[in-house]
C-alpha positions as CSV (number, residue, x, y, z in Angstrom):
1,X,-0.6,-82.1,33.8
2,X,-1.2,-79.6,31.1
3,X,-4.6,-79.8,29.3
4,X,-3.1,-78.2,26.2
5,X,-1.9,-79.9,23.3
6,X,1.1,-82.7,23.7
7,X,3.3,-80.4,21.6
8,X,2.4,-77.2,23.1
9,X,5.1,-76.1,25.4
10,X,6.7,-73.9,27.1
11,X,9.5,-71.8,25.0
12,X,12.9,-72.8,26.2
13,X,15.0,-70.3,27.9
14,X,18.4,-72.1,27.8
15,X,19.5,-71.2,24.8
16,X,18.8,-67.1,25.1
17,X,21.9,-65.4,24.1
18,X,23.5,-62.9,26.8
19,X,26.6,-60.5,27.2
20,X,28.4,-58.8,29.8
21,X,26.8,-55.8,31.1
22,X,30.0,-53.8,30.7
23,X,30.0,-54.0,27.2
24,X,26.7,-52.4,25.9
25,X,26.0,-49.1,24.9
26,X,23.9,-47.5,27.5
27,X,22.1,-44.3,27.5
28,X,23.0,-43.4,31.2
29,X,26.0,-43.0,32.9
30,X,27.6,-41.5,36.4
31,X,28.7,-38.3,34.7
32,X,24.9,-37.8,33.5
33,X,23.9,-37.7,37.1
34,X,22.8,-34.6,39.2
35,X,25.2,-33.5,41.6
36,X,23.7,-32.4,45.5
37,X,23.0,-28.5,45.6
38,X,25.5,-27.1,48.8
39,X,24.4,-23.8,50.5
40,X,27.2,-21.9,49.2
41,X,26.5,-22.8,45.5
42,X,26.4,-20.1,43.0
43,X,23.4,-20.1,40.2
44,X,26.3,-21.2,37.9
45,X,27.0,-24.0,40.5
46,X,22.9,-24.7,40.5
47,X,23.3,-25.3,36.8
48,X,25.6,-27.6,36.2
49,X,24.6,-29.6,39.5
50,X,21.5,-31.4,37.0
51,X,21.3,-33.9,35.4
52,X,22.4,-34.4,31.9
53,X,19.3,-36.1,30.6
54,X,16.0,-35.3,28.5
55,X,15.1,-31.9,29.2
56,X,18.4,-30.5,31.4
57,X,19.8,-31.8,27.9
58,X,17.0,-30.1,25.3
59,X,17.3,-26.9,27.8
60,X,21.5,-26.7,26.9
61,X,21.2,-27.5,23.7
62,X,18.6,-25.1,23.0
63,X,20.6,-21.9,25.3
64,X,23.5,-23.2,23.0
65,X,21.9,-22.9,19.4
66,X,20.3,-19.2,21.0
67,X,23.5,-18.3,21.7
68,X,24.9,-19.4,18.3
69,X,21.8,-17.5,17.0
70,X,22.7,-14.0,18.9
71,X,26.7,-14.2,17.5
72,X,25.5,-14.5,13.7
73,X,22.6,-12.2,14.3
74,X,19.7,-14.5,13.6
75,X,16.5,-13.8,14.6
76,X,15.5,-14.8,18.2
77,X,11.8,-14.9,18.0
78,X,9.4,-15.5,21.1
79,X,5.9,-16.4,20.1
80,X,4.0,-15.9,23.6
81,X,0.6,-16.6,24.7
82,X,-0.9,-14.9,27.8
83,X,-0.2,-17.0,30.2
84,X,3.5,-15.9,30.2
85,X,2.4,-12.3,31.1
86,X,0.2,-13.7,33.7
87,X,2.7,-15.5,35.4
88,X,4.7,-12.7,36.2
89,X,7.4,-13.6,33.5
90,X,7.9,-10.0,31.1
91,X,10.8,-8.3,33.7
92,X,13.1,-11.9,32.7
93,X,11.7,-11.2,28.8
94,X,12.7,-7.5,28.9
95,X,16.2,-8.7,30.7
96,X,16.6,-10.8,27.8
97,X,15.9,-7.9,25.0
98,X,18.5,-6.3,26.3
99,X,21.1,-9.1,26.2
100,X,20.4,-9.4,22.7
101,X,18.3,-12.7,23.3
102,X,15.1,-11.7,22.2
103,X,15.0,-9.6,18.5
104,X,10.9,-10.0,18.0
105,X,8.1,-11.3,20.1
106,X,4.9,-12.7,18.2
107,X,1.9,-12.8,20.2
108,X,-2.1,-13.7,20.6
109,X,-4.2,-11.1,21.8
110,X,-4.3,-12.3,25.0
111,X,-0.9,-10.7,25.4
112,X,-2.4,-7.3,24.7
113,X,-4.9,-7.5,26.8
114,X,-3.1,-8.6,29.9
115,X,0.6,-6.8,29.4
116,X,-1.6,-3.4,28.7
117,X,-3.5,-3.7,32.0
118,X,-0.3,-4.5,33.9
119,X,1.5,-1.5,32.4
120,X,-1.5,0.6,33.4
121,X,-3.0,-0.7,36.6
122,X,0.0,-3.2,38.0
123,X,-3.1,-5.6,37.8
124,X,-4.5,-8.2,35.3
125,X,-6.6,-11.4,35.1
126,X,-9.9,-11.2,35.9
127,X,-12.4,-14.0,37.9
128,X,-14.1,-15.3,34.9
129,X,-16.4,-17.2,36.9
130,X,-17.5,-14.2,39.6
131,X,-18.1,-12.3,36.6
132,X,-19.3,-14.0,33.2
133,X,-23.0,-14.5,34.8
134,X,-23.3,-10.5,35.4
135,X,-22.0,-10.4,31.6
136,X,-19.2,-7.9,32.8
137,X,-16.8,-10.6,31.8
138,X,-14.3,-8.5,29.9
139,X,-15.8,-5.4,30.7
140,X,-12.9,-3.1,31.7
141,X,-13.3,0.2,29.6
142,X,-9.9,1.2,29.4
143,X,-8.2,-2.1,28.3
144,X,-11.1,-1.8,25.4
145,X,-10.7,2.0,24.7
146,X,-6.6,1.1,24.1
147,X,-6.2,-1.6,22.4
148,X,-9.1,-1.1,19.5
149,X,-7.8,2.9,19.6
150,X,-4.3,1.5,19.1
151,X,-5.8,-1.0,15.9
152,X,-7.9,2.2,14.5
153,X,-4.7,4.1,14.4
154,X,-2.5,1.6,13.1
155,X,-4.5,1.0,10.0
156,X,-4.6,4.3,8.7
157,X,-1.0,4.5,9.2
158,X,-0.5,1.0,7.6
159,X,1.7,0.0,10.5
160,X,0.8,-3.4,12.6
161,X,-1.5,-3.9,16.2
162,X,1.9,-4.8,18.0
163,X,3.5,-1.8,17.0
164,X,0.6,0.6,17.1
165,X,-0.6,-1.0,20.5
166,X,3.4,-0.2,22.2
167,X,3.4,3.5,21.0
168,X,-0.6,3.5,22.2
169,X,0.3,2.3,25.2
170,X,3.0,4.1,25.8
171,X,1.5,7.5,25.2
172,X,-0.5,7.2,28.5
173,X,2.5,7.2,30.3
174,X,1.8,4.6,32.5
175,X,2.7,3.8,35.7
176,X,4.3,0.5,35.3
177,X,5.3,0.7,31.8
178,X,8.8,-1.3,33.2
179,X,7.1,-4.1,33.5
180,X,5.7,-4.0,29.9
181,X,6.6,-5.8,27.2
182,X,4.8,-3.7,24.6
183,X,6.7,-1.0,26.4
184,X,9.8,-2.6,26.4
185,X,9.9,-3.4,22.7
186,X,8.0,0.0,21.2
187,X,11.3,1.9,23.2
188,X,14.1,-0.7,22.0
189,X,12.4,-1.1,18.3
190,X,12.3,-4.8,18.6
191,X,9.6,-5.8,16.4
192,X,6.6,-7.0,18.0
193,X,3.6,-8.6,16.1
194,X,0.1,-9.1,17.5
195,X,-2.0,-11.8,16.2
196,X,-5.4,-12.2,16.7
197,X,-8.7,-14.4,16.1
198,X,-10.9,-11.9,16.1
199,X,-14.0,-12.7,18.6
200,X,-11.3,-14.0,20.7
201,X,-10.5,-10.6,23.2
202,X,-12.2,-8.6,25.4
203,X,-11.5,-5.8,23.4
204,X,-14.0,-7.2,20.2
205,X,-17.1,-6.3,21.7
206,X,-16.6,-3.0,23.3
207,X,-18.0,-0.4,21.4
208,X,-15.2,1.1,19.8
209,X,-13.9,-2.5,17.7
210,X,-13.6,-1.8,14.5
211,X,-13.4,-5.2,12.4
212,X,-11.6,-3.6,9.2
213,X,-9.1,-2.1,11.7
214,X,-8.1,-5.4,13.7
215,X,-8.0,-7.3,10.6
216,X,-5.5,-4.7,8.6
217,X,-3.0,-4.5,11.4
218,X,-3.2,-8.5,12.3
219,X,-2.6,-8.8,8.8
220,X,0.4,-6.5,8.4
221,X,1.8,-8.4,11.4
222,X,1.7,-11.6,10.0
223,X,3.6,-10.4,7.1
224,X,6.3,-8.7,8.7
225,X,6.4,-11.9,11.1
226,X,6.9,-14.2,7.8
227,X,9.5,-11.2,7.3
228,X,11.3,-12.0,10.3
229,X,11.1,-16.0,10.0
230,X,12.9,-15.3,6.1
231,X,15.5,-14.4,7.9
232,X,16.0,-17.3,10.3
233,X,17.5,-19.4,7.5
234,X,21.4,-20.1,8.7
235,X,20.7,-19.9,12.8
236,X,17.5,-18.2,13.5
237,X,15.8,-19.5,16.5
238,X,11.9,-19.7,17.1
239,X,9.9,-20.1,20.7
240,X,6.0,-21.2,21.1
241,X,5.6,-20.4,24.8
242,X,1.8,-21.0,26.0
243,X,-0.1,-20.8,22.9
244,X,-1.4,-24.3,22.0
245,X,-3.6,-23.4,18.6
246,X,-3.1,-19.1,17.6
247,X,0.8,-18.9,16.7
248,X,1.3,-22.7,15.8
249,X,-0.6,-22.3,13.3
250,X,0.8,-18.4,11.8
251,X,4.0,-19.9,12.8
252,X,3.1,-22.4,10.3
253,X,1.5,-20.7,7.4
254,X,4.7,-18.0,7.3
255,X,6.9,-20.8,7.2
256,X,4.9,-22.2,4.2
257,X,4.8,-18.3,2.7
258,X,8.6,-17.5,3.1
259,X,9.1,-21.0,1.2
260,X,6.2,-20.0,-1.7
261,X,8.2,-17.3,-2.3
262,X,11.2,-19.0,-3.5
263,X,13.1,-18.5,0.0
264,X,15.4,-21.3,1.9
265,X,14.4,-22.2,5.1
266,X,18.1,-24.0,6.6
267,X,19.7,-24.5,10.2
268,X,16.8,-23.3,11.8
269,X,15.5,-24.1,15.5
270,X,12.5,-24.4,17.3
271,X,10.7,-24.9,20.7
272,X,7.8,-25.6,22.2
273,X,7.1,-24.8,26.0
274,X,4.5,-25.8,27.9
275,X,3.0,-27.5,30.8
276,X,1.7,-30.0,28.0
277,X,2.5,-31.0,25.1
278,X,-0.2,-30.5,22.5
279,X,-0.9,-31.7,18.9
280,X,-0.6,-28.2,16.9
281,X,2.9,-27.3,18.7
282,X,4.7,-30.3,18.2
283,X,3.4,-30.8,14.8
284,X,3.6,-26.9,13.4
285,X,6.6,-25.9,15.4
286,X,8.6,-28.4,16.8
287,X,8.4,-31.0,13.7
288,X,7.4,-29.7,10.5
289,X,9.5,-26.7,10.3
290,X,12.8,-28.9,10.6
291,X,11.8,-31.8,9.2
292,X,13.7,-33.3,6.3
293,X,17.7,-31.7,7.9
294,X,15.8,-28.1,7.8
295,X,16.7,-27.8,11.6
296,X,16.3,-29.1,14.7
297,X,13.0,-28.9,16.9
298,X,12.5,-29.1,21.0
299,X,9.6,-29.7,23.4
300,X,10.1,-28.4,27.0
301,X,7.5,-29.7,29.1
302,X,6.7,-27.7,32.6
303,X,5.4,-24.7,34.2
304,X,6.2,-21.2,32.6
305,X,7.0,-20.0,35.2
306,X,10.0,-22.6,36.2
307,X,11.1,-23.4,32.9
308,X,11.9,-20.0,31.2
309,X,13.6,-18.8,34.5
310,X,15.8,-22.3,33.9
311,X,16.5,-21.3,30.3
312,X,17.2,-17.6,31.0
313,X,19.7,-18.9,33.7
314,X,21.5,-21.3,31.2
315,X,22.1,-18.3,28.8
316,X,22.8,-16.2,30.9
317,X,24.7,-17.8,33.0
318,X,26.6,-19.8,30.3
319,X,27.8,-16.1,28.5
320,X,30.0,-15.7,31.5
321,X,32.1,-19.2,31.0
């Protein structure tokens, strides 16, 4: 016997209310399923082998609305952090630029740093750890003798770091400049913006920074970024790949700019991938952008360097159908 209450029983269960399982609307069915991979399948074949769900589904929606954004010649802009250098990741970015699938590529200064060293030395990433206690954490003379060269440069011509740093960069001739992005977009004239937090790069404490000089051409850059993401209104597309607090939040402040200015901001799209999913992407990129029918917003969660290979694949891949 209960100790409870006389009246405290139980709720009945016989009068629950059911229907057949046939007729309710269910999120999953047999034609979302993956199909088994065969050794003769074609990348093509690879693709439409997964599954239609989550992100298979964000990942051909969003190769669909960046193909959309190529035919009516919308931007196609790739903010990057370093860690897409780093994971060997600029030859599939250059690929790209030349399919028409990247027209401007925002980054931190971490890209800088690390795409100017591979152009130069096929090399880049240093042990932090082996080499912070010595202090000759960040150290590297040419990296430092580039980039704030580059910044000097660029101010007194009044053009931005990303720009100043390609042609820079370029002008050495270096060995692996294929494999540069800087390269790649100084030579194709696809705009590419550089946007630092100054303290934040190796290069702000050799002895050639020059404050005035990084902050003119960041600056210039974040205009002619807020430039670019004007003209996203009607199908422009913008990426945040592995930056979780820099572009978020310029992303952010030219979206608020271009709309100051009396400009629409319509049928836009955005992404966010990372191997996380952090507060400042989904919020400044994915979310408030679009918000309120302004567009449509997707978060991609994984490793770099599986995930843009996946999306490259899908556009590419999807052009020839």
């Amino acid at each position: 016997m209960s100790s409870y209450e006389d009246d405290l029983r139980p709720l009945s269960l016989d009068k629950v209310a059911t229907y057949p399982l046939a007729s309710r609307p269910s999120k999953v069915s047999l034609s979302d399923f993956a199909s088994p991979v065969q050794e003769d399948s074609s990348l093509k074949d690879f693709l439409g082998s997964l599954p239609n769900i989550l992100a298979v589904q964000s990942l051909r929606e969003l190769g669909a609305r960046m193909r959309r954004a190529r035919e009516l010649q919308k931007p196609i802009i790739w903010g990057i952090g370093g860690h897409v250098i780093k994971t060997g990741l600029a030859p599939l970015i250059i690929d790209l630029m030349k399919r028409g699938f990247v027209t401007a590529i925002a980054a931190n200064g971490s890209v800088l740093v690390h795409d100017a060293e591979i152009a130069m030395v096929g090399s880049t990433s240093e042990d932090v750890d082996a080499t912070l206690g010595e202090g000759a954490f960040g150290g590297a003379d040419e990296t430092g003798k580039l980039l704030n060269r580059a910044a000097q440069e660029g101010a007194n011509e009044g053009i931005g770091l990303g720009e100043a740093t390609g042609r820079a960069l370029l002008a050495l001739n270096p060995k692996h400049a294929n494999y540069s992005l800087l390269c790649a977009a100084y030579q194709a004239r696809v705009p590419f913006t550089g946007h630092l937090t100054i303290g934040g790069d190796i290069g702000h404490f050799h002895p050639q920074a020059d404050g005035a000089a990084l902050g003119a051409t960041t600056h210039t850059d974040f205009r002619l970024l807020s430039e670019l993401v004007r003209r996203m209104d009607g199908g422009g597309v913008y990426l945040n790949i592995g930056s979780a607090v820099t572009l978020p939040e310029v992303f952010l402040k030219a979206v608020t700019l271009v709309l100051n200015l009396g400009h629409q901001l319509s049928d836009i799209t955005t992404a966010n991938f990372d191997f996380i999913q952090s507060y400042r992407p989904l919020t400044n990129v994915v979310r408030r952008p679009t918000a309120n029918g302004a567009g449509k917003g997707y978060s991609i969660t994984g490793h770099h360097e599986l995930t843009l290979p996946l999306l490259a694949a899908e556009l590419i891949c999807a052009c020839d159908e």
